[in-house]
N, C-alpha and C positions, 0 to 999 in steps of 0.2 A: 246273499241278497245284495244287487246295486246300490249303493249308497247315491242318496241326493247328490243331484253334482252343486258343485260350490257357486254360487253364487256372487260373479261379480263384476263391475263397472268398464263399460269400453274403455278403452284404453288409446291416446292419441299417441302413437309413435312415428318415427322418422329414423330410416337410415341410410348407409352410403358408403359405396365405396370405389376408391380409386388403385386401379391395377397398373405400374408400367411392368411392360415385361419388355425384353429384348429377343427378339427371334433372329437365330444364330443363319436358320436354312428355313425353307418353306415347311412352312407344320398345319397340321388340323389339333385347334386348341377344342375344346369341352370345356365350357366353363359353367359353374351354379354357382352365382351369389344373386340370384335374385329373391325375393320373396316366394312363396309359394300363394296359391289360391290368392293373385292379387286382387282380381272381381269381390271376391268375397269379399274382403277386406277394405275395401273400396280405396285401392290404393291409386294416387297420382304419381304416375312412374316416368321417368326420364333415362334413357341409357346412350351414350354416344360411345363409338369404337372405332377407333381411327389410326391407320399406321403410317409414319411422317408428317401425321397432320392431313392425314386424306382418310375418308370417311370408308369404311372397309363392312362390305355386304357380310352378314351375318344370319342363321337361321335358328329360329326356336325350337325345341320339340316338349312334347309334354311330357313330362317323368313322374314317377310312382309318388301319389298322393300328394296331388299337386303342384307337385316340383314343378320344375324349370331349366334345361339346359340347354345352353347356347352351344352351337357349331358356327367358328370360325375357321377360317381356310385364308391362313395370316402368309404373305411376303414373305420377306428378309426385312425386317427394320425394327424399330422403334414401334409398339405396338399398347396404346392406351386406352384403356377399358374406364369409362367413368357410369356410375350409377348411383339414382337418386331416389327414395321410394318415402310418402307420407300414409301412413297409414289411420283410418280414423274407426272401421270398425272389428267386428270381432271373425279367426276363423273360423269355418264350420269344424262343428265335430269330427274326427277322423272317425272311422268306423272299419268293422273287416268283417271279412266273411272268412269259410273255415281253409280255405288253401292259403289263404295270406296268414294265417294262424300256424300255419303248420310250416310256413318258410322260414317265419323266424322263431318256430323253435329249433330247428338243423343247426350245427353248428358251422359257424363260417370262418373266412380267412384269416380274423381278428379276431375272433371271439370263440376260444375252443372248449366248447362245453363238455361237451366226449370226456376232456382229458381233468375236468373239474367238478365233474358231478360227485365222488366221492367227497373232493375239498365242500362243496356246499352243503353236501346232505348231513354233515358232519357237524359243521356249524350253525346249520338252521333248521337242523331236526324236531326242535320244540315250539318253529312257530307254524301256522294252519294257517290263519286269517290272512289272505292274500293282502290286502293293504298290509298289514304287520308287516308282512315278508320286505315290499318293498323298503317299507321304511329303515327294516332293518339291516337290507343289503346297500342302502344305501348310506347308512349310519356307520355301517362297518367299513365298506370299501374308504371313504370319506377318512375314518379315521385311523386308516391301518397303512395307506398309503400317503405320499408326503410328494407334493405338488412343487416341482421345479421343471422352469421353464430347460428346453432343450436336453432334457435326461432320458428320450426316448429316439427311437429309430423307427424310419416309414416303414421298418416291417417286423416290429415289435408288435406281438399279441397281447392275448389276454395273459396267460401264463407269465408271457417275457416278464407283464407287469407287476404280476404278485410276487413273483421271486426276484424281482428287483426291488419293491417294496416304494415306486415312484416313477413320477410320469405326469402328465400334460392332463387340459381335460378330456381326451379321444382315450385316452390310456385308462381314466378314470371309469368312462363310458363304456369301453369294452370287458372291464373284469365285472362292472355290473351287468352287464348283459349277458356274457358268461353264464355268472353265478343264476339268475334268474330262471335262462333256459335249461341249464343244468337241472332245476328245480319245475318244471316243465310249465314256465310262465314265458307266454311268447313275450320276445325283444327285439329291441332295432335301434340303431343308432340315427337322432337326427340334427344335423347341423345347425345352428341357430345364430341369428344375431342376437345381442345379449344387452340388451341396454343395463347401467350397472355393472359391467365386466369391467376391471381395473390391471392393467393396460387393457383398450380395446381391441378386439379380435374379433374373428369368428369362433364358434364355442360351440362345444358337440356335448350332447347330453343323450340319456339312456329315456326309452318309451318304451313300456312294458302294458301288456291286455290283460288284463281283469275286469269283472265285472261286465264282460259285455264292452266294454269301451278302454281306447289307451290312456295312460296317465304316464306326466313326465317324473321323473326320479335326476336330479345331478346333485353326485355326491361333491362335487368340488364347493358346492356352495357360496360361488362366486358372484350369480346374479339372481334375480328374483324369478320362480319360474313363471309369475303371470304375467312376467313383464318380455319373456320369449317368443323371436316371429320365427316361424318357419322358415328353411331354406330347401334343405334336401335330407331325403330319408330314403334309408336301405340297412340291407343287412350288418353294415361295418363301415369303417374309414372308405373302405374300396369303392362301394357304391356316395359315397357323400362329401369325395374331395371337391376344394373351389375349383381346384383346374388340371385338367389331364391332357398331355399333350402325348399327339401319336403323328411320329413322322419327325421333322427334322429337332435340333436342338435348341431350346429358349430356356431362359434365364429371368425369374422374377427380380427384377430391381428392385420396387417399391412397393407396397401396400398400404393402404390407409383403410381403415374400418372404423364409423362410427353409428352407433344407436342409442338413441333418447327418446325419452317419457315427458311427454308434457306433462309439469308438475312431480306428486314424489315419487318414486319408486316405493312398489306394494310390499309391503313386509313375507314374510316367506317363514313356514315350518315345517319340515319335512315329514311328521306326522297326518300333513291335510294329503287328501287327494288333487292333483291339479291336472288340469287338461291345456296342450296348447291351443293358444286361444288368438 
């Protein structure tokens, strides 16, 4: 049976970020740090891209559930991505039908469920009650792995992670996803800004389908999840990095990432169901 979904207050946020990269030869960048479903949301969005200080033609496309990614076709130079987004109302419900249910139970690049379905079935063979599960895959992962910045590698899985026993929150996000599909609860990993997250970053957290609808689960328990925007969502890190470059060589300089809540940040228990919102 669907449990009432939670009940709670718009939420005014605002985020932002600033990208310099340096592009070594001519590349075509991919970039997603926008918001997702900005309409909905009714966000007031501002984005400037410019390299040497010259305004650099750029193209949108739409990506999986409402994503956002940007194609650039960058120079040689100096290359500055700036982005601003206020947000005042709430997302829509994610929702799926049965072939999106069935992609993220397969196991993917990051996330090897194949090779951890005995490790799950092993340790959550006595719970049934599909919220339980979550909470408790996420109880587990959360306290059985130990959260240090740069102890992972860009092609570190789900496995890499358990048997090194630490990792980042992508790393966090992939042994729950894992364990879940393993457990034959669809998963997917989706990038978020994290208002609340200490240092600021971009932050990847697990969304998992029960009940008819997804709920988010992050074991790192570093921000509030009603206080999560969407950015991008797919099966792994591979579908939901900020920037992929294909063609010549560039070099991120800087980053700047921030997100805030008008007012406090919503308290958070991992026992509730939560949807991004």
């Amino acid at each position: 049976m669907r449990p009432p979904p939670r009940q709670t207050e718009p939420m005014d946020r605002t985020v932002a970020v600033a990208l310099d990269i340096k592009v070594d030869s001519a590349s075509r960048l991919a970039v997603q740090i926008a918001v997702a479903n900005p309409s909905a949301l009714a966000a007031r969005e501002s984005v400037t891209i410019t390299i040497e200080g010259r305004p650099v033609d750029w193209t949108e496309l739409e990506g999986p559930h409402g994503g956002r990614l940007w194609l650039i076709d960058a120079e040689a130079g100096s290359l500055r991505i700036d982005y601003l987004a206020e947000l005042t109302g709430p997302a829509p419900t994610a929702i799926a039908d049965v072939s999106e249910e069935l992609v993220y139970l397969r196991p993917s690049r990051y996330c090897e469920s194949d090779r951890l379905s005995g490790f799950a079935l092993r340790h959550f063979h006595d719970i049934s009650e599909p919220r339980d599960i979550l909470a408790a895959v996420s109880s587990w992962v959360g306290t059985q792995l130990e959260y240090v910045s740069g102890s992972s590698g860009p092609t570190d899985g789900a496995v890499d992670t358990l048997l090194a026993g630490r990792g980042v929150c992508r790393d966090f996000a992939h042994l729950a996803i894992a364990l879940l599909r393993a457990m034959e609860i669809p998963a997917r990993l989706v990038a978020v800004f994290a208002p609340g997250l200490d240092p600021m970053d971009f932050h990847a957290v697990a969304e998992a389908f029960i009940y008819g609808a997804w709920y988010i689960i992050d074991p790192t328990l570093l921000a509030p999840r009603e206080s999560l925007v969407r950015i991008a969502t797919g099966r792994d890190a591979a579908d939901t990095a900020f920037i992929s470059n294909y063609g010549g060589a560039v070099t991120l300089d800087d980053m700047s990432v921030t997100a805030t809540v008008a007012g406090m940040l919503p308290a958070d228990d991992i026992r509730e169901l939560v949807q991004l919102r």
